[in-house]
C-alpha positions in Angstrom: 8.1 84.3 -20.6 6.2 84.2 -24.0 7.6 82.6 -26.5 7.0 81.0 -30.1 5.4 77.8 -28.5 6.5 74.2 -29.2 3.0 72.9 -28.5 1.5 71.0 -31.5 -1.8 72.9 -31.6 -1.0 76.3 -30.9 1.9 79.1 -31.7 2.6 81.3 -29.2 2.3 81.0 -25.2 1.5 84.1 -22.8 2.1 83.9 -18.8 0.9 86.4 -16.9 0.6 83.7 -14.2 3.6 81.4 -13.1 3.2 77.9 -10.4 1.2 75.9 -9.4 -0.2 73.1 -6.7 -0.3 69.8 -8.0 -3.6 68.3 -7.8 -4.4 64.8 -9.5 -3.0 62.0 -11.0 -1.9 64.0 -13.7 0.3 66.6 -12.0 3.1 63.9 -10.7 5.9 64.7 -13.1 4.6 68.6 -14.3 6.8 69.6 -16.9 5.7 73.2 -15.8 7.6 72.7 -12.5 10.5 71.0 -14.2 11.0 73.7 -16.7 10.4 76.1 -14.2 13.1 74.2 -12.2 15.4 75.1 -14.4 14.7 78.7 -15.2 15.6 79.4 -11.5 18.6 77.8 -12.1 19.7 80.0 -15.0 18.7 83.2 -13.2 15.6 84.2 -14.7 14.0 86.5 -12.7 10.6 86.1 -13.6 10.7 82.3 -11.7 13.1 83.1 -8.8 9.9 82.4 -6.4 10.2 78.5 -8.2 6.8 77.3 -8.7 4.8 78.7 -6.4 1.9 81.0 -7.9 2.9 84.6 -9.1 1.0 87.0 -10.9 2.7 88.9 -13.1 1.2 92.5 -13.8 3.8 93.4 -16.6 3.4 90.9 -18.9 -0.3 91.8 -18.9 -0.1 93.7 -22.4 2.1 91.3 -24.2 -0.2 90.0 -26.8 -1.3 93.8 -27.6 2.3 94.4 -29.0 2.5 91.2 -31.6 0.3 92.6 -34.8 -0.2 89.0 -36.7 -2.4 87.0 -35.0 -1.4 84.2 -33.3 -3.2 80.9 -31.6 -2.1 81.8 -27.9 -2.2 79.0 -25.1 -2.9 81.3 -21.8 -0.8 80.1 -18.7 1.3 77.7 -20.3 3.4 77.6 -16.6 0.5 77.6 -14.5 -3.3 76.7 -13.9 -5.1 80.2 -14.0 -7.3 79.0 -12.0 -5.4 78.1 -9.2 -7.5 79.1 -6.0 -4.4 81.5 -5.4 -4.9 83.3 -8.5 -7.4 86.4 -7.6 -10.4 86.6 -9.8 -9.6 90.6 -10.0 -6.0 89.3 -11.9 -8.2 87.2 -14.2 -10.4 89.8 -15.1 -7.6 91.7 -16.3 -6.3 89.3 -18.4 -9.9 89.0 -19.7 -9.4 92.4 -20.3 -6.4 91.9 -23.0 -8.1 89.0 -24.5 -10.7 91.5 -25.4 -8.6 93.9 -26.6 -7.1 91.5 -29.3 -9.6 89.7 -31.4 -7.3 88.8 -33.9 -5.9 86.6 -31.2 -7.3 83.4 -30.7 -6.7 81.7 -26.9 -6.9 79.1 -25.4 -7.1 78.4 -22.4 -6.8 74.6 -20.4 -7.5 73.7 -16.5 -7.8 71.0 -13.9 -9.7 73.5 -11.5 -13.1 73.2 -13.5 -15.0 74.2 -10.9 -13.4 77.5 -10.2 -13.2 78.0 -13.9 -17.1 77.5 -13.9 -17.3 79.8 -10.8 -15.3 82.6 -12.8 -17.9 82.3 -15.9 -21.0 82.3 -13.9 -20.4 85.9 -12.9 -18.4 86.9 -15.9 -19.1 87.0 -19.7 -16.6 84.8 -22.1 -14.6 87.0 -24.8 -15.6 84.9 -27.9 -12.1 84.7 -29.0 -11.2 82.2 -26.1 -11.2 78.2 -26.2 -12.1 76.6 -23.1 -10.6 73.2 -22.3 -10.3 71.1 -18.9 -7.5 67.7 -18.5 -9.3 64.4 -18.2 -6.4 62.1 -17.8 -8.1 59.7 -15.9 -11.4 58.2 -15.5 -11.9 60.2 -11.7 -11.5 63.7 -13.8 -14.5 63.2 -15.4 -16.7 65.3 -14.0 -14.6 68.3 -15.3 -16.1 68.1 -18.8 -19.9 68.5 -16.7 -18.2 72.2 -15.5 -16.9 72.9 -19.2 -19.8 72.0 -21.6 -22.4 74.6 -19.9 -20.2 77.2 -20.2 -20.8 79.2 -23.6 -17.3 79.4 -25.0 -16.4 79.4 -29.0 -14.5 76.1 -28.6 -14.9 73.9 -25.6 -12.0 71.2 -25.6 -10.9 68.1 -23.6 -7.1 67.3 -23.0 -6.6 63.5 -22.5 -2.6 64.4 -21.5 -1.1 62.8 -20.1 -3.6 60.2 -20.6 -2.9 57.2 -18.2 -5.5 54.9 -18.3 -9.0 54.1 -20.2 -11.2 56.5 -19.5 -14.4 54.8 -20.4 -17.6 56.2 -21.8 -17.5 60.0 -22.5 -20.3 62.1 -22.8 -19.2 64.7 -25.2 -21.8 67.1 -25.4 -21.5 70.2 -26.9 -17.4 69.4 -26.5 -15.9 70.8 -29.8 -12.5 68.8 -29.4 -10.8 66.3 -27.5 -6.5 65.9 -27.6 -4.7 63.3 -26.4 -1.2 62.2 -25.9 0.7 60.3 -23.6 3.7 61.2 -21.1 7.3 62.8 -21.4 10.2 62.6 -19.6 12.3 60.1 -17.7 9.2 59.6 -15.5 6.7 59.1 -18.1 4.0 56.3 -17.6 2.6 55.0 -20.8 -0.4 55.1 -22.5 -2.3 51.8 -23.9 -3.5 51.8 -28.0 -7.1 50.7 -26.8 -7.0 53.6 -24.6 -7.3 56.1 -27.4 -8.9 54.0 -30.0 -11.6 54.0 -27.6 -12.0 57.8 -27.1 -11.5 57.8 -31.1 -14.3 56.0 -31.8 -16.5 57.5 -28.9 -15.6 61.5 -31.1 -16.1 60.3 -34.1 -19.6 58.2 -32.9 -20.7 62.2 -31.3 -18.8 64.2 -34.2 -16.0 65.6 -32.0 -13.0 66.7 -33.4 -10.1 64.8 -32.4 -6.4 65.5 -32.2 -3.7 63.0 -31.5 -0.8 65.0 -30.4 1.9 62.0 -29.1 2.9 58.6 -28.0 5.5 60.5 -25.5 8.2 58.3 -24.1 6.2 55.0 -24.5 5.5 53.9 -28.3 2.2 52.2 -28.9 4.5 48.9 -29.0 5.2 49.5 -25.3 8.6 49.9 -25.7 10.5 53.3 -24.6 12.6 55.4 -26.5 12.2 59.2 -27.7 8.9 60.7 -28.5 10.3 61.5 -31.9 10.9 58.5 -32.7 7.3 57.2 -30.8 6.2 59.8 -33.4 2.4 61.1 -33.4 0.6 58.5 -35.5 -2.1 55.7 -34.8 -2.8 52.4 -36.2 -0.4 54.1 -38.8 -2.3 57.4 -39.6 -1.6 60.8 -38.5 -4.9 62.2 -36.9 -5.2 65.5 -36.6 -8.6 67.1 -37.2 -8.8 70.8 -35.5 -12.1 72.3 -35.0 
């Protein structure tokens, strides 16, 4: 399924990969699964297998049909690189990537490692942003995989962030997001939390973006993430890279 995306920093998501394993902290309440919950449910065929991993050969050349160019978040369903995903799939999608530089992707993992296994044999299109999750201070040692790996953008996603993640070496990282939890599950996410990894971007000159509250305002109290709205310490804080 791609679709105009609802995700705050880019437009457009592409899945030529579906499901997924969950694998830390972060992966308890997936909205990837729960959406894909719920696609099966209506019928569409593309997610009758639920969320296990699929590879999806014609949706490969989707991106070479839309003309404008579009910020395009790759595997919005899925991690791709799951260990199930074959690194033959991945170098076709690397294939369309480089057959659309007008495009920009961008494309986020938990699986660092095999992400840093991929690159070591394989040469980045330099229309791709590479990002890893850090949502809790044991994911760390993802950003080490990500920052020697010579992307245009290399970004960090604190989301769901659910606890302080401490000191951050941020080292040739470009960005960092963060944003706390949705859904009737969500666990919430402390002010000093992301003041700290504020001050830590802006102390290395990282770009920061704060996407969300989520279900839990910064006043600990839980309503809609609308409402929770996207500011902190009353300011809107949104520098892309």
């Amino acid at each position: 399924m791609s679709k105009n995306s609802k995700i705050e920093w880019t437009d457009r998501t592409w899945n030529p990969v579906t499901g997924c394993t969950k694998l830390s902290t972060g992966c308890a309440n997936c909205y990837a699964e729960i959406m894909t919950n719920r696609l099966k449910a209506m019928g569409v065929n593309k997610y009758a297998d639920g969320f296990a991993v699929r590879t999806h050969i014609s949706t490969l050349n989707e991106p070479l049909k839309w003309k404008k160019p579009h910020t395009i978040f790759v595997c919005s369903m899925a991690d791709l690189f799951h260990d199930d995903v074959p690194f033959d799939f991945i170098d076709k999608i690397m294939n369309t990537i480089k057959q659309s530089p007008h495009h920009r992707y961008q494309i986020l993992t938990k699986r660092a490692d095999r992400m840093e296994e991929y690159f070591s044999k394989s040469d980045i299109p330099q229309n791709i942003w590479l990002g890893v999750t850090v949502e809790a201070f044991s994911e760390k040692s993802r950003i080490d995989s990500l920052r020697t790996l010579p992307a245009a953008i290399r970004f960090i996603s604190c989301e769901p962030l659910l606890e302080d993640i401490g000191t951050i070496d941020l080292t040739n990282i470009d960005w960092i997001i963060v944003g706390g939890e949705s859904g009737a599950r969500a666990r919430p996410m402390k002010p000093d939390w992301v003041r700290s990894i504020l001050r830590q971007a802006n102390e290395q000159k990282t770009a920061f973006f704060f996407k969300q509250w989520g279900t839990w305002g910064a006043d600990g109290i839980k309503r809609s993430k609308k409402v929770n709205g996207k500011s902190l310490d009353g300011k809107i804080i949104q520098i892309m890279p």
